[in-house]
C-alpha positions as CSV (number, residue, x, y, z in Angstrom):
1,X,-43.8,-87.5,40.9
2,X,-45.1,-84.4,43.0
3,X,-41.9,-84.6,45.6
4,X,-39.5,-85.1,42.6
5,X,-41.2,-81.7,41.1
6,X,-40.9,-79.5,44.4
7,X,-37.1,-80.9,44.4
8,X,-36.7,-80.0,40.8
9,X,-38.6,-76.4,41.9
10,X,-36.3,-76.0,44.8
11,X,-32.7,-76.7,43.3
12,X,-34.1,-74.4,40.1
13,X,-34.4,-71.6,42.5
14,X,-31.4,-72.1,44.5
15,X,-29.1,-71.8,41.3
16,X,-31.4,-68.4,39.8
17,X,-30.3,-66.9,43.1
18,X,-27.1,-67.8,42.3
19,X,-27.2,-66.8,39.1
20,X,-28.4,-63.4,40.0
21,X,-26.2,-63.0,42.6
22,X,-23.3,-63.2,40.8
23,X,-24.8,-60.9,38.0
24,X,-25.5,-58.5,40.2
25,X,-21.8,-58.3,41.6
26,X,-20.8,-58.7,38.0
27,X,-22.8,-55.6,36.8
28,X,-21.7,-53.4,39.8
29,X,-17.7,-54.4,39.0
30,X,-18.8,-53.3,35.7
31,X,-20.1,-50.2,36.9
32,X,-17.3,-49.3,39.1
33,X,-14.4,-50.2,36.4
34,X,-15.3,-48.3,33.2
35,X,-12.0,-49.7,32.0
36,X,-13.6,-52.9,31.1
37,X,-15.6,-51.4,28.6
38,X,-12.3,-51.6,25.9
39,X,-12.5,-55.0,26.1
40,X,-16.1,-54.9,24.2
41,X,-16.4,-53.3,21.0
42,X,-19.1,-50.7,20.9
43,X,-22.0,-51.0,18.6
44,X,-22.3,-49.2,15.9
45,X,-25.6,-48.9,14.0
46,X,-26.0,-46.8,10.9
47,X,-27.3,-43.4,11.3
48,X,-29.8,-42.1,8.2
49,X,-30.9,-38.9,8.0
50,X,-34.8,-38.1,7.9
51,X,-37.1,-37.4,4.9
52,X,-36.5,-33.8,5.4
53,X,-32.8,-34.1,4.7
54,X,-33.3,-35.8,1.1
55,X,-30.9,-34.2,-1.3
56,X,-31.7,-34.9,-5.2
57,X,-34.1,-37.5,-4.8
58,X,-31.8,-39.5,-2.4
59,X,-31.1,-40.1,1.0
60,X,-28.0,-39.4,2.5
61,X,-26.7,-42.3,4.9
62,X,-23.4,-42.7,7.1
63,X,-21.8,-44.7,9.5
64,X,-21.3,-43.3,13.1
65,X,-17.9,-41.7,13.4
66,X,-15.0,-44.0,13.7
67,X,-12.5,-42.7,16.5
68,X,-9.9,-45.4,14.9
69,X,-7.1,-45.4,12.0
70,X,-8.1,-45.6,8.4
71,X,-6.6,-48.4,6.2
72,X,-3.9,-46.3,5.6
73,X,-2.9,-45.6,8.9
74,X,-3.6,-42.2,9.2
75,X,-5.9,-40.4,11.4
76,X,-9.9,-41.0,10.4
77,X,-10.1,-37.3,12.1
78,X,-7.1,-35.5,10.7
79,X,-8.1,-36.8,6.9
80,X,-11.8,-35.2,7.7
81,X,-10.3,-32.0,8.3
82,X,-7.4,-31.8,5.3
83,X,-10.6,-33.3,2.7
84,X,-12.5,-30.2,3.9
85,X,-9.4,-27.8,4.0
86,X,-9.6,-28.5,0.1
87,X,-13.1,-28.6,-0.5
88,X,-14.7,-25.6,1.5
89,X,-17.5,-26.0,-0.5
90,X,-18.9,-28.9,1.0
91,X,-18.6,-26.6,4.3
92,X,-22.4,-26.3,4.8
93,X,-23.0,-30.0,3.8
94,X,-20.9,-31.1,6.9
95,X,-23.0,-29.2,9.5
96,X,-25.6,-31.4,9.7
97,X,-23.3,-35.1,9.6
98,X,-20.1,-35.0,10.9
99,X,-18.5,-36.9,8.3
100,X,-15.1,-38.7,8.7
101,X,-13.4,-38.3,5.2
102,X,-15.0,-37.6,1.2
103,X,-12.4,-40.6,0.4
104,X,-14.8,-43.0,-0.6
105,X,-14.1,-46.4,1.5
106,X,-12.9,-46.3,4.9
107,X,-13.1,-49.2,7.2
108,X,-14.9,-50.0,10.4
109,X,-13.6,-51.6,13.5
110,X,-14.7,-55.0,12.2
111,X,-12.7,-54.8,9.0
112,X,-16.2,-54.0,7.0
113,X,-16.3,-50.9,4.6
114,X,-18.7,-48.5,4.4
115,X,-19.4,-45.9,1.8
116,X,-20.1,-42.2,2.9
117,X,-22.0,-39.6,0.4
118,X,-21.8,-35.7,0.7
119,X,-25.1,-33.7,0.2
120,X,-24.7,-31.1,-2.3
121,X,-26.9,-28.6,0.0
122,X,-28.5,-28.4,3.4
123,X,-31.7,-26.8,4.4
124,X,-31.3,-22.9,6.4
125,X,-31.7,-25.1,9.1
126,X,-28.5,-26.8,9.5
127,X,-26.6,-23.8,8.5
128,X,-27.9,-21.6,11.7
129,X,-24.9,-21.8,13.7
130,X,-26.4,-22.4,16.5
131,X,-26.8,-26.2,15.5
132,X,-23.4,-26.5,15.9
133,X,-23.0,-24.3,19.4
134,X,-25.8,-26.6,20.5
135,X,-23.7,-29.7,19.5
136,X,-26.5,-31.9,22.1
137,X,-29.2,-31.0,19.8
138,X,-30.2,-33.6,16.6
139,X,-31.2,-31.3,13.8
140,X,-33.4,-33.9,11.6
141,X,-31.0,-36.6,12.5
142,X,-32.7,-39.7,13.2
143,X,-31.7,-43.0,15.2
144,X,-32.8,-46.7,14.3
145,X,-32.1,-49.3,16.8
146,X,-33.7,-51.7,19.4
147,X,-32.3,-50.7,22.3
148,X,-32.8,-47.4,24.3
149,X,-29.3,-47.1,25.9
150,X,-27.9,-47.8,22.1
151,X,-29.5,-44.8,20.8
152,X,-28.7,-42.7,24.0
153,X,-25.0,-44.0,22.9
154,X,-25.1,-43.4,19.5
155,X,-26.3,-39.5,20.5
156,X,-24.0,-39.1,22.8
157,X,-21.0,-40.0,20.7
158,X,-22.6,-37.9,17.6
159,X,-22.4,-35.1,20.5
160,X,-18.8,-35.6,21.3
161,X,-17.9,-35.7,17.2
162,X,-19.8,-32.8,16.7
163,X,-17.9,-30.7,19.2
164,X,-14.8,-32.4,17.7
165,X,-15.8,-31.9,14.3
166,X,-16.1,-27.8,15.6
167,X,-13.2,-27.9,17.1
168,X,-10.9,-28.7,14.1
169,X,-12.6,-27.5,11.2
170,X,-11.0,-24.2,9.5
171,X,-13.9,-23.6,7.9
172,X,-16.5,-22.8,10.5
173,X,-14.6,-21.7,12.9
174,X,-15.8,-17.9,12.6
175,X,-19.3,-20.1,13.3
176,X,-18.7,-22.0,16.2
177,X,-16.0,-20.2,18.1
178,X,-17.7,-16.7,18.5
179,X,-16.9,-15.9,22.1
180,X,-13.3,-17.0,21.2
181,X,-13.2,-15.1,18.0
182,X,-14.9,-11.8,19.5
183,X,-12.6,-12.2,22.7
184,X,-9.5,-12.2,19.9
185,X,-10.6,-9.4,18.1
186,X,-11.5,-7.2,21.1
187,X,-7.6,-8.2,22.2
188,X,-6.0,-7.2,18.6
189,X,-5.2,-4.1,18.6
190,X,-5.3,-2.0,15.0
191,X,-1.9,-1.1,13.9
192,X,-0.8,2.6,14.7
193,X,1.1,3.4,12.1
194,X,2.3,6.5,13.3
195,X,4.4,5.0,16.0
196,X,7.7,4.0,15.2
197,X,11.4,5.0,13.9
198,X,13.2,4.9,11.1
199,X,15.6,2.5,10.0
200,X,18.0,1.7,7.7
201,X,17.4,-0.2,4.8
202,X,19.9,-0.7,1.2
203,X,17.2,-1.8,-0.3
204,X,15.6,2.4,-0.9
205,X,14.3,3.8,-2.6
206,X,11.6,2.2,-4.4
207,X,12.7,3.9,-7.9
208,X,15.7,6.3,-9.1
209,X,15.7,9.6,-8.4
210,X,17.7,10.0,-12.4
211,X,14.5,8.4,-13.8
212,X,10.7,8.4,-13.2
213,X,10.9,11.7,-15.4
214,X,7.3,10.8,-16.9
215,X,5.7,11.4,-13.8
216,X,8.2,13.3,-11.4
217,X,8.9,17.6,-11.6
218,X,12.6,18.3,-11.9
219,X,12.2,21.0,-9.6
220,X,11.5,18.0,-6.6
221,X,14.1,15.6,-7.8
222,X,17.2,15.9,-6.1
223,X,19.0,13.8,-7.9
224,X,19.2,16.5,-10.6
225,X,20.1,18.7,-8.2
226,X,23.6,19.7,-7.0
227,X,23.0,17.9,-3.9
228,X,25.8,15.2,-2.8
229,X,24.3,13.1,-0.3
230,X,21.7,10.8,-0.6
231,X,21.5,8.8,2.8
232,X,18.6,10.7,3.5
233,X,16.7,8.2,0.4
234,X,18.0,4.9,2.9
235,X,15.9,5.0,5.3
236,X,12.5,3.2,6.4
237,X,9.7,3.8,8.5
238,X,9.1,0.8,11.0
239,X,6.0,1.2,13.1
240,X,6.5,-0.1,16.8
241,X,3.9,-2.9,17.5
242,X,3.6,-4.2,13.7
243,X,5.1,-5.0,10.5
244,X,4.2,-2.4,7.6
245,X,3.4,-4.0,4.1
246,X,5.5,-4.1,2.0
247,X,4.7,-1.9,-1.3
248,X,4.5,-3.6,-4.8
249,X,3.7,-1.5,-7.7
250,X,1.6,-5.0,-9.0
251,X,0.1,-5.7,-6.1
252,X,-1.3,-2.1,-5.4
253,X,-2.4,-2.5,-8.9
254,X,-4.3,-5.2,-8.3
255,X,-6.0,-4.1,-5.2
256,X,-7.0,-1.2,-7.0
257,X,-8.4,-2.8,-10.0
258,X,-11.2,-0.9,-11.6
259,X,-11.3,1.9,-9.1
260,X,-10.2,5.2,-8.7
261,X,-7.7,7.2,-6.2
262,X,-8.0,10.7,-5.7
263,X,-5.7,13.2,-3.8
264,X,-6.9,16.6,-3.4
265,X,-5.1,19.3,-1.5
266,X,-2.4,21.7,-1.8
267,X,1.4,21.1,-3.0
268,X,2.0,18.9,-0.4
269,X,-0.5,16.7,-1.9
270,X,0.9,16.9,-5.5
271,X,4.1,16.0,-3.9
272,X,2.3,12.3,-2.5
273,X,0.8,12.2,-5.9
274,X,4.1,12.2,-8.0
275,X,5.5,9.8,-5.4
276,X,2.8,7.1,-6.0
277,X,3.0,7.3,-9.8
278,X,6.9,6.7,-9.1
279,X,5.9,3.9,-6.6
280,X,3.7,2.1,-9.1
281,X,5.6,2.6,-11.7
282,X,9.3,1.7,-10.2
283,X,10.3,5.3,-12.0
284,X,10.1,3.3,-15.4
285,X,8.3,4.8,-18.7
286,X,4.9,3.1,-18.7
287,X,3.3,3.2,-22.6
288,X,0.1,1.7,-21.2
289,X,-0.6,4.6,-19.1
290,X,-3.9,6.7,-20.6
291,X,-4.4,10.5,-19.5
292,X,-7.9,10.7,-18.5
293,X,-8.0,14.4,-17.0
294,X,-10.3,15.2,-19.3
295,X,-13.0,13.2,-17.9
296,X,-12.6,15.0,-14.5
297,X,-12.3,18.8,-16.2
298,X,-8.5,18.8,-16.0
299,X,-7.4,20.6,-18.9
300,X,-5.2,24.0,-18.9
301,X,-7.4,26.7,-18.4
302,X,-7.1,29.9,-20.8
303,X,-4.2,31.9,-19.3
304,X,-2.9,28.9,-17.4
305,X,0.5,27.7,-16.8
306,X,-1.1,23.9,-16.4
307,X,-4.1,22.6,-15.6
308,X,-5.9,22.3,-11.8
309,X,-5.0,18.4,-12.0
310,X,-4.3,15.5,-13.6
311,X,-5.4,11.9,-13.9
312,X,-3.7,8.8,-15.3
313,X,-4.9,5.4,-15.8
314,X,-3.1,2.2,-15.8
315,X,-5.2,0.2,-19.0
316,X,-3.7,-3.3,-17.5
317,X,-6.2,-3.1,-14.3
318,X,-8.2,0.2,-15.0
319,X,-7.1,1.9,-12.0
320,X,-6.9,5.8,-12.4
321,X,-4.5,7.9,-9.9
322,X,-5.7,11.7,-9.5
323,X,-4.4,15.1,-8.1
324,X,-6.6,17.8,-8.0
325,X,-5.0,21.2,-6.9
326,X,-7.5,23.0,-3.8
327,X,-5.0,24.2,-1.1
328,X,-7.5,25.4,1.2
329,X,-10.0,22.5,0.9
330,X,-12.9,24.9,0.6
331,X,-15.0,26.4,-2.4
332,X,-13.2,29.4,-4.2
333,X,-15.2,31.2,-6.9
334,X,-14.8,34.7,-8.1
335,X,-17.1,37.6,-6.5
336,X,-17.7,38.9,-10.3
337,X,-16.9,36.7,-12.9
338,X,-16.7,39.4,-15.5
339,X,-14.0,41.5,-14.2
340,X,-10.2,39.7,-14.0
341,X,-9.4,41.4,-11.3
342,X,-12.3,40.3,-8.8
343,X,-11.8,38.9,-5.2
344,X,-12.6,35.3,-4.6
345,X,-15.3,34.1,-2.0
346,X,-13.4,31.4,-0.3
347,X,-16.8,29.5,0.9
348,X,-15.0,28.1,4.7
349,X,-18.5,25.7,4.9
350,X,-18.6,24.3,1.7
351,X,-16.8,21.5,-0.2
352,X,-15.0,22.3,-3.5
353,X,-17.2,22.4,-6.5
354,X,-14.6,19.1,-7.7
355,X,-15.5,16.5,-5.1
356,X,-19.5,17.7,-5.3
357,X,-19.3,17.0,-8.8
358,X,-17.2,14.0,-8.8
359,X,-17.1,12.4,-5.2
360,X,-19.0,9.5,-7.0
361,X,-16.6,8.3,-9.0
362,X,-13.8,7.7,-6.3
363,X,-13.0,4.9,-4.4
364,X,-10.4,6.3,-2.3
365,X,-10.4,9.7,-1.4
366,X,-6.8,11.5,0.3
367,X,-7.2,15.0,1.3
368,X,-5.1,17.3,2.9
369,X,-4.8,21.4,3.5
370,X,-2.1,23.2,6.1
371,X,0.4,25.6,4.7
372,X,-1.5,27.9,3.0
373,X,-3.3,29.1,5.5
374,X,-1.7,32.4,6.4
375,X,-2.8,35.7,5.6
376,X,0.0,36.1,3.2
377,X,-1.8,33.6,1.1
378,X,-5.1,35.0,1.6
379,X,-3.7,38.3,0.5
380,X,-1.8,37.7,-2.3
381,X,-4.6,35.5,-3.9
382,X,-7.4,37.7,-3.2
383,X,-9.5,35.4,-1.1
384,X,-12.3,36.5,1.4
385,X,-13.5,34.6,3.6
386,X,-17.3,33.7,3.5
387,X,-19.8,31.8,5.8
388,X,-23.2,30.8,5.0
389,X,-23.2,32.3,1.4
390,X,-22.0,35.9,3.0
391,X,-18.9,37.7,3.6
392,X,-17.8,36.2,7.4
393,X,-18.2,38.8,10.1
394,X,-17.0,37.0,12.7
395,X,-13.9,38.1,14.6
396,X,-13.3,34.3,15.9
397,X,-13.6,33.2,12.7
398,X,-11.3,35.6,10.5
399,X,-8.3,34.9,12.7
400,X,-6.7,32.1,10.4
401,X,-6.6,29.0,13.1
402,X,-9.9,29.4,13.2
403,X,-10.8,29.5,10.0
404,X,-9.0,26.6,9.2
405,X,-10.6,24.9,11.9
406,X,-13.9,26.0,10.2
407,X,-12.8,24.4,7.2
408,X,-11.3,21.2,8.3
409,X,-14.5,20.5,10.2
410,X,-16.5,21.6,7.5
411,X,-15.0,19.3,5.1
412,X,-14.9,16.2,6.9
413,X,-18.5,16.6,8.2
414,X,-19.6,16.7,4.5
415,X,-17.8,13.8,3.5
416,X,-18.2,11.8,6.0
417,X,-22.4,12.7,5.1
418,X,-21.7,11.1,1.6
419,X,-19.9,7.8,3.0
420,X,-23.5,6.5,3.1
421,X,-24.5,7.2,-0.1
422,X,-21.4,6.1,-1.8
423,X,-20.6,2.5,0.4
424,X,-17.6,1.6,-1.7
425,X,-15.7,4.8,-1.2
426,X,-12.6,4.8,1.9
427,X,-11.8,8.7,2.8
428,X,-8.5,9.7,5.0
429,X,-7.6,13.0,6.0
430,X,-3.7,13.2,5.8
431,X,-2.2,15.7,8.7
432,X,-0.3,18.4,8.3
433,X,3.4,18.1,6.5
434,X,5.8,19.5,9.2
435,X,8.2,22.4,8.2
436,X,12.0,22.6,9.0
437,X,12.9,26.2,9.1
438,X,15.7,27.1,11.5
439,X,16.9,30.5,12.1
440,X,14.4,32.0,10.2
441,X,11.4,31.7,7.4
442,X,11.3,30.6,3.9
443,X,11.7,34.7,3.2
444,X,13.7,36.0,6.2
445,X,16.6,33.5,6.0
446,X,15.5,30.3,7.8
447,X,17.2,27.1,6.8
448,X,17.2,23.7,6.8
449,X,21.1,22.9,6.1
450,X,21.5,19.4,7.9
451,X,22.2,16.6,5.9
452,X,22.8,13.8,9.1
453,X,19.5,11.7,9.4
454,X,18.2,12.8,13.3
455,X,15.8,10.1,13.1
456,X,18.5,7.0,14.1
457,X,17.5,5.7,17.1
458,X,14.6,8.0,17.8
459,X,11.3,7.0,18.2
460,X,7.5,8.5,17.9
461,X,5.5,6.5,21.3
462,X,2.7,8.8,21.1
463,X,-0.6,7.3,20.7
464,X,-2.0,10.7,19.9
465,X,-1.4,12.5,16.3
466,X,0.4,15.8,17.0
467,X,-2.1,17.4,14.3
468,X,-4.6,17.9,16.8
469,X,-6.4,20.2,14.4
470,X,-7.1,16.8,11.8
471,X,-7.1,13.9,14.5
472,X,-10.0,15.9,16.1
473,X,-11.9,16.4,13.0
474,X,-12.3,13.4,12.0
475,X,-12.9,11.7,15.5
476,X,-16.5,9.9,15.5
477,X,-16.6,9.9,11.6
478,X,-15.9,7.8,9.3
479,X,-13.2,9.3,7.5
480,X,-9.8,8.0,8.6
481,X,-6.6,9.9,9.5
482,X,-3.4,9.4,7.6
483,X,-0.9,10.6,10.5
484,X,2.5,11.4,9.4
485,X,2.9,14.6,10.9
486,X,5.3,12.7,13.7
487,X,7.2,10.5,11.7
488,X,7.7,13.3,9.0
489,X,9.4,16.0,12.1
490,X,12.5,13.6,12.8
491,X,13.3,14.2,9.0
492,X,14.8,18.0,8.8
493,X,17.4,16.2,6.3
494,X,15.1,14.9,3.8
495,X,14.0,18.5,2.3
496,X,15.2,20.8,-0.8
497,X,16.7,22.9,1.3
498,X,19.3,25.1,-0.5
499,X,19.7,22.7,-3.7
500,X,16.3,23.7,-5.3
501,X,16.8,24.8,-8.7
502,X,14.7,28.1,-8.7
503,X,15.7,29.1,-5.3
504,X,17.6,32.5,-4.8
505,X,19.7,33.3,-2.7
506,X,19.3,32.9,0.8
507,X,16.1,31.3,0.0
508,X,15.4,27.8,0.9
509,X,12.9,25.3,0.7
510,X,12.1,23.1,3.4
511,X,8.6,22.6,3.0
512,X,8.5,20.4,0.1
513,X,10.7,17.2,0.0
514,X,13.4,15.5,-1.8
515,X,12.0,12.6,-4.0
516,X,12.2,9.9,-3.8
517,X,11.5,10.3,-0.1
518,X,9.6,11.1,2.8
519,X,6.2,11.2,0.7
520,X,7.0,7.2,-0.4
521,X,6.6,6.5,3.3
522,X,3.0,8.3,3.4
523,X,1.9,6.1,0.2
524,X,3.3,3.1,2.2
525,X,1.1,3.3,5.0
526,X,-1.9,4.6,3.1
527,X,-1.2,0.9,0.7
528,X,-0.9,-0.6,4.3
529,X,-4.5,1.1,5.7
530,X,-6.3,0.6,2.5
């Protein structure tokens, strides 16, 4: 019996070593071949959240990811990400498990079906979007299985669906990708809409120059004019490195919804004004349009021809569109108030007495000042300069650039000071309105008698405004420039020229423009930058 055991104990051994021999070439094959891993299916364990993920009084539990086809024969992966697409709601919900569809049954590799359930909520925790840049990190996710390497497994293929699940999803994209997206928006490149040319397009203008008599002075429409040609009224401004928007009346009505738009300035101003009533409009009567001047101290004055301004509001959205009338963007008030024939102080350093008093009801704010800064103007309307509260002694000051300058600065430092106080408002300071007067002035004979478009085929490439005076005040603030002093030079054709009705002879006007015209294009890219 004892030599049949140690025979027994000797064959035994020989055929372990054997045994482990050829497991031991059989694991190294193994190791070296990771192609004969698809020949095993994979476990797959149920994952389950922790305690600290139960949502409603119930635990939320799903199935590891399942890299194959649903039952339908679709993509597992590409249903995940059109569910989400239409529920974005379930967006935070999906940071913590990355789910494979909100369909209800899917199947697993061995036919089985499992049912997965979307939390309603997540802790702060899971919505930190480092969770998701950290893709190797479990965030309350907890593992149940006997083996070691199983769990390692299931962790690392929760890692990999993660980053896939980051990858794909629309919806957190602006979370996960933030190198990418801050590399993409340091690369775009804001739209200079003062770069461009001017094309033509059948489809101008944007409303008749016979109608749109609600809102638009006869003495700007051409149309009613003797003027013959209208090709001027064909053309479009395309800005170089983008596409403009394209201007609905409804749609800036919308956008505009309960808020208020307010151009102040001189004639120029009015001009943009009328044009954006016309624009909004289409040059149609508009019965739902309420005159609310009164709330902004827009009535005719006693002696008055009209009033400093006016304000309309459109009842269907409760948008208001204002002009008030302050060509030199400063504070004017009479020296004595009791004699009619007084000077004015014209206060260079302080803000009209309108936009201190009303500033806070405006949610866009347009201003603009230029042409009536020559001592002419000065003259005729009895204004003196002051500084500080005094009469300005200055020399530097009193020559007009300068006191312009003055002014410009002034009033753009003082908005800019409210922009704080009144976060809802956008402010632009439109540049100067370029004149066309060839041969002469407006009084000494100078005219503007072309009627072929010298835009065609010319182009504005600077990246610099050419009002230096207005790009340089409002550089470093946060008041934004409306720059069509370029774009507005290549159009000598588009003025009144000789055809204004109150001109005399020999007089002309090109200062103001032909509408509809050159001032729709300003309204376009002020629609484009709000």
């Amino acid at each position: 019996m004892k030599v049949g055991f140690n025979g027994l104990r000797g064959k035994e051994i020989s055929l372990i070593s054997i045994v482990l021999m050829s497991g031991t070439i059989l694991l190294w094959s193994w190791e070296k071949t990771p192609g004969l891993s698809t020949f095993i299916p994979p476990q797959t364990p149920p994952l389950q959240l922790s305690s600290d993920h139960l949502v409603s009084g119930r635990s939320v539990q799903v199935l590891a990811p399942d890299p194959r086809l649903d039952e339908d024969g679709s993509s597992l992966a590409k249903k995940k990400t059109t569910n989400e697409q239409k529920e974005p709601h379930l967006e935070r919900a999906s940071l913590t498990v990355p789910a494979q569809s909100t369909s209800g049954e899917n199947k697993g590799e061995d036919g089985s079906s499992y049912t997965e359930k979307i939390p309603s909520s997540v802790s702060d925790e899971e919505a930190k979007p480092e969770s998701i840049l950290e893709g190797g990190k479990n965030h309350g996710v907890q593992t149940f299985s006997s083996s070691g390497e199983v769990e390692k497994s299931l962790k690392q293929e929760e890692h990999k669906h993660r980053k896939d699940f980051v990858t794909n999803s629309p919806q957190i994209s602006s979370l996960t990708g933030a190198k990418d997206e801050l590399n993409n928006v340091t690369e775009s490149k804001v739209c200079n809409y003062a770069k461009g040319k001017w094309v033509p397009d059948n489809k101008r203008p944007l409303y008749s120059g016979f109608g749109c008599k609600q809102w638009l002075s006869g003495m700007w429409a051409c149309r009613l004019m003797q003027r013959t040609d209208f090709e001027y009224e064909k053309l479009r401004w395309q800005p170089k490195d983008c596409q403009m928007e394209e201007f609905e009346g409804s749609k800036f009505l919308r956008r505009m919804q309960n808020k208020t738009l307010a151009f102040v300035g001189d004639s120029l101003g009015r001009q943009q004004f009328q044009s954006l009533m016309c624009m909004i409009t289409g040059g149609e009567e508009k019965l739902a349009v309420e005159d609310v001047g009164r709330e902004y101290g827009l009535v005719i004055a006693d002696g008055s021809a009209r009033p400093n301004g006016w304000a309309f509001r459109f009842s269907s959205t409760n948008t208001t569109i204002l002009y008030y009338w302050s060509a030199s963007l400063c504070d004017v008030e009479p020296i004595d108030v009791n004699n009619p024939n007084t000077d004015y102080a014209m206060h260079l350093d302080r803000p009209p007495a309108f936009l201190r008093q009303y500033l806070h009801k405006f949610n866009v704010l347009v201003l603009n000042t230029g042409h009536h800064w020559n001592r002419g103007k000065l003259n005729a309307n009895r204004w003196v300069m002051h500084v500080g509260g005094v009469p300005n002694t200055d020399r530097k000051i009193a020559v007009i650039w300068g006191a312009k300058n003055l002014t410009i600065h002034s009033i753009v430092s003082w908005v800019n000071s409210q922009l704080p106080k009144h976060p809802g408002l956008k402010a632009f300071f439109r540049s100067i309105s370029p004149r066309h007067f060839f041969g002469g002035d407006w009084n000494t004979g100078g005219s503007c008698d072309n009627t072929k478009p010298m835009s065609i085929g010319k182009e504005i490439l600077e990246e610099e405004s050419s009002d230096q005076g207005a790009a340089s005040a409002v550089k470093g603030t946060g008041v934004k420039l409306l720059d069509i002093t370029g774009l507005s030079q290549l159009r000598d054709e588009a003025h009144i020229s000789r055809f204004s009705i109150t001109a005399k002879p020999g007089v002309q006007d090109c200062l103001h423009w032909c509408l509809p015209g050159v001032p729709d294009t300003w309204n376009e890219i002020l629609f484009a930058q709000i």
